[in-house]
C-alpha positions in Angstrom: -0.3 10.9 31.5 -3.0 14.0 31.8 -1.8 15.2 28.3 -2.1 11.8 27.0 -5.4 11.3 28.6 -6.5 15.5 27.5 -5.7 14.2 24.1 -8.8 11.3 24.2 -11.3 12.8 26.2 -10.8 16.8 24.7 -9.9 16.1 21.6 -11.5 12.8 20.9 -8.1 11.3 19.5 -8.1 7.4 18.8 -6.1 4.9 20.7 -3.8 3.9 17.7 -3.4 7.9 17.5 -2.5 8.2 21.6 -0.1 5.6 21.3 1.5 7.3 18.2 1.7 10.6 20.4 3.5 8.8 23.4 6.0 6.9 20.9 7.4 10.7 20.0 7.3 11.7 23.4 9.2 7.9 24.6 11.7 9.2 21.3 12.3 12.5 23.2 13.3 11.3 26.8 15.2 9.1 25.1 17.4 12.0 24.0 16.7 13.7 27.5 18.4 10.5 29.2 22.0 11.1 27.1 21.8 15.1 27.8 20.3 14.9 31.2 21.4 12.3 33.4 20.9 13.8 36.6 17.6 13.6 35.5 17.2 9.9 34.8 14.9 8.8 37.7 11.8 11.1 36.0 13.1 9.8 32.9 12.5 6.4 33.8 9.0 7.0 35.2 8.1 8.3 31.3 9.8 5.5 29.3 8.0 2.9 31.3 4.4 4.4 30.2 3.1 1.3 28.5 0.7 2.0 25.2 -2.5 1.4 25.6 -4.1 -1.7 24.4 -6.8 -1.5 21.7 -9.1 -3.8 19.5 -7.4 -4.3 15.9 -9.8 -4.8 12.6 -9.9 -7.4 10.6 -7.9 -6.1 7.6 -9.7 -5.7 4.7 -9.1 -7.8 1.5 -10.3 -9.0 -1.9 -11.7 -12.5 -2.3 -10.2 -14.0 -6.1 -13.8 -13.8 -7.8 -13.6 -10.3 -6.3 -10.4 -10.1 -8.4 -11.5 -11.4 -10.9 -14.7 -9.4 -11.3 -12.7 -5.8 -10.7 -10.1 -6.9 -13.7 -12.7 -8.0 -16.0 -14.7 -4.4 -15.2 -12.6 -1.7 -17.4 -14.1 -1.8 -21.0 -10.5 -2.3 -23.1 -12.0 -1.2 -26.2 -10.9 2.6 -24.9 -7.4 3.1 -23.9 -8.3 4.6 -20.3 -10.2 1.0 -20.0 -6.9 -0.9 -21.0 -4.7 1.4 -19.0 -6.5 0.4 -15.9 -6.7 -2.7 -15.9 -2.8 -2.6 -16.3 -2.5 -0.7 -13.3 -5.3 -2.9 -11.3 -3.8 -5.8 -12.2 0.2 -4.7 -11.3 -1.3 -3.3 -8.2 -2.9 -6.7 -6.8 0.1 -9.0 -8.0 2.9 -7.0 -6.9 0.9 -5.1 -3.7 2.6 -1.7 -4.8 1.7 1.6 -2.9 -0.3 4.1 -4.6 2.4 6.5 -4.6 4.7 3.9 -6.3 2.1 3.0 -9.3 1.7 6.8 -9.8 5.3 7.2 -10.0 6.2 4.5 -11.9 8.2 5.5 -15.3 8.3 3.2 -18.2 12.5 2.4 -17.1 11.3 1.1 -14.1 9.6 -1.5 -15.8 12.0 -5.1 -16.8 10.1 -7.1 -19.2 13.5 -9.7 -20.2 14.0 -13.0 -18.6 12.7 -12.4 -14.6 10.6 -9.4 -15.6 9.7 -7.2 -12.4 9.3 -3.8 -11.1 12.2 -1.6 -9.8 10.8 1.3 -7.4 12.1 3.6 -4.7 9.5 3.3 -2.1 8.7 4.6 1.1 12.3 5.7 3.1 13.7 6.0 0.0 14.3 2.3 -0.2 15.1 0.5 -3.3 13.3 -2.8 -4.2 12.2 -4.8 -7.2 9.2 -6.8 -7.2 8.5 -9.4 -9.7 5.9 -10.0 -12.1 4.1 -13.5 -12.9 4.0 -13.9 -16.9 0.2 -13.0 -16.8 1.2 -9.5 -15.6 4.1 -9.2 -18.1 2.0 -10.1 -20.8 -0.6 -7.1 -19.7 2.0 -4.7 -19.9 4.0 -5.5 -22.9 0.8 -4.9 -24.4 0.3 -1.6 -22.8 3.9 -0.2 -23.1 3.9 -1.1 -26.7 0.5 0.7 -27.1 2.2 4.2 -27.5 5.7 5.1 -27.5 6.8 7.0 -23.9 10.2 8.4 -22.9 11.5 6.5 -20.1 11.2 9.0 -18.0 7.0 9.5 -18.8 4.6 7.5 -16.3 3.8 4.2 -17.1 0.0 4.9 -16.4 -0.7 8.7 -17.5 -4.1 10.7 -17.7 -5.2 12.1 -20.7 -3.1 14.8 -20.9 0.3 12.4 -20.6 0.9 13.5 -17.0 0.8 11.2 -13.7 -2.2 10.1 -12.0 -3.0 12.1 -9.3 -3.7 10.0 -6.2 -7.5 11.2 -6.5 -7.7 10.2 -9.7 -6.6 6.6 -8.9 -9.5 6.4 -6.7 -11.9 7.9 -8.5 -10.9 5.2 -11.6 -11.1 2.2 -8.9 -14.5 3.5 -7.6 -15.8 3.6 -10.6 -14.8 0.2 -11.7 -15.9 -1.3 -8.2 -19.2 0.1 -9.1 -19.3 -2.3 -12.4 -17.9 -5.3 -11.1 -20.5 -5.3 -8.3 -22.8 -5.9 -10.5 -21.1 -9.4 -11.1 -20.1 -9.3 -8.2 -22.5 -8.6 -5.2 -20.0 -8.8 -2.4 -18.0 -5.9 -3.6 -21.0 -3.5 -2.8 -19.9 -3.7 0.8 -16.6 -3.4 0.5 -14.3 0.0 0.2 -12.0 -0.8 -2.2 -9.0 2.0 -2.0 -4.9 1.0 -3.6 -4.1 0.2 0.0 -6.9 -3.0 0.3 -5.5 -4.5 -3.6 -1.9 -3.9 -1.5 -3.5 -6.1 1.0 -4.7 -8.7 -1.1 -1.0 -9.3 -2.5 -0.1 -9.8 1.1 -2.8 -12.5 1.7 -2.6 -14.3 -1.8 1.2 -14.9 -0.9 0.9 -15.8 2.7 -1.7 -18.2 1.5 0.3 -20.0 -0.6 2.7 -20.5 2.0 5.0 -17.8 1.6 7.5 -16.8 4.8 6.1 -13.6 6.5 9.9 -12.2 5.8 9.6 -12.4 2.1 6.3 -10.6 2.2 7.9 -8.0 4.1 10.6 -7.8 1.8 8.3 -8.2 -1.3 6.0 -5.3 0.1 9.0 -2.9 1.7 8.2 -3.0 5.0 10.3 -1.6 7.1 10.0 -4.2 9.9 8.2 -7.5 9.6 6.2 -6.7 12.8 3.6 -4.5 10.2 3.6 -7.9 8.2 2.6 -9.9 11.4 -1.0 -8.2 10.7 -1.8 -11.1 8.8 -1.7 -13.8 11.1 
């Protein structure tokens, strides 16, 4: 309890950040308990260390004329401006991580009858998300564009390589910056790939969709992180 407690008032650590540090150490005297019975008394005492209670945010999400505004900002007379509203737009229907729409290659991509996405994500999990025909329309258009390799990204830079995570945000802030011109609320509002990844998650539980296909659909690991929403 003194480390835990060093760890806020030294080192000015948040709760969400104490609890994470007393998780590892529960995780430890876990393994202690099987390798050290005869100590299973001082065990006890650290298992039952509750986490400490804290104030969630409201998580941030965009509004559809929010949407609406972002997609219409890229100026798809260049080929950067078409290539990110493909990505913006597969990003807020299908709510995947930035890592996996840097990643993505062009044979990840199904465009035949129940087009979707096919991704290893986070754990090395497999999972294909689908795509509504208005998204499948956008990128049929962009994969046809120039021919790629299968194994090339589907959204490159200029030089043909992958996005780099900075550069994804750098491309988003910039069109933020445009839309909020249409758009007012949008100049309040930080706008990163994770906040279009929530949007997904509230456009589907608003039209009624079961919290356990939205962990699916997103890859949680464990529908408690989907239980944000309610």
């Amino acid at each position: 309890m003194a480390f835990l407690d060093d760890l806020e008032s030294t080192r000015g650590i948040t709760v969400r950040t104490r609890n994470l540090r007393l998780t590892a150490v529960h995780s430890f005297f876990r393994f202690a308990s099987y390798k050290a019975p005869d100590h299973a008394a001082q065990i006890e005492r650290v298992l039952v260390i509750p986490s400490k209670k804290f104030d969630r945010a409201l998580v941030p999400f965009l509004s559809r004329a929010e949407v609406d505004a972002l997609l219409a900002a890229p100026d798809q007379r260049y080929w950067s401006g078409r290539r990110d509203h493909a990505l913006i737009l597969l990003a807020v229907q299908t709510g995947l991580r930035l890592s996996e729409l840097t990643g993505l290659r062009r044979d990840d991509v199904n465009l035949g009858t129940g087009s979707h996405v096919c991704i290893i994500g986070k754990g090395r999990k497999e999972r294909c998300t689908p795509m509504s025909k208005a998204t499948r329309a956008v990128m049929a258009a962009w994969l046809r564009e120039s021919a790629r390799s299968a194994e090339q990204p589907v959204f490159p830079n200029a030089r043909g390589g992958s996005l780099s995570a900075h550069g994804v945000h750098y491309l988003l802030t910039k069109h933020v910056a445009t839309a909020a011109l249409s758009c007012p609320s949008l100049k309040y509002k930080r706008v990163s790939p994770h906040v279009l990844r929530h949007t997904t998650a509230m456009d589907l539980l608003q039209a009624g969709v079961e919290q356990s296909v939205i962990a699916l659909w997103l890859g949680h690991a464990s529908i408690e992180t989907t239980q944000i929403w309610n």
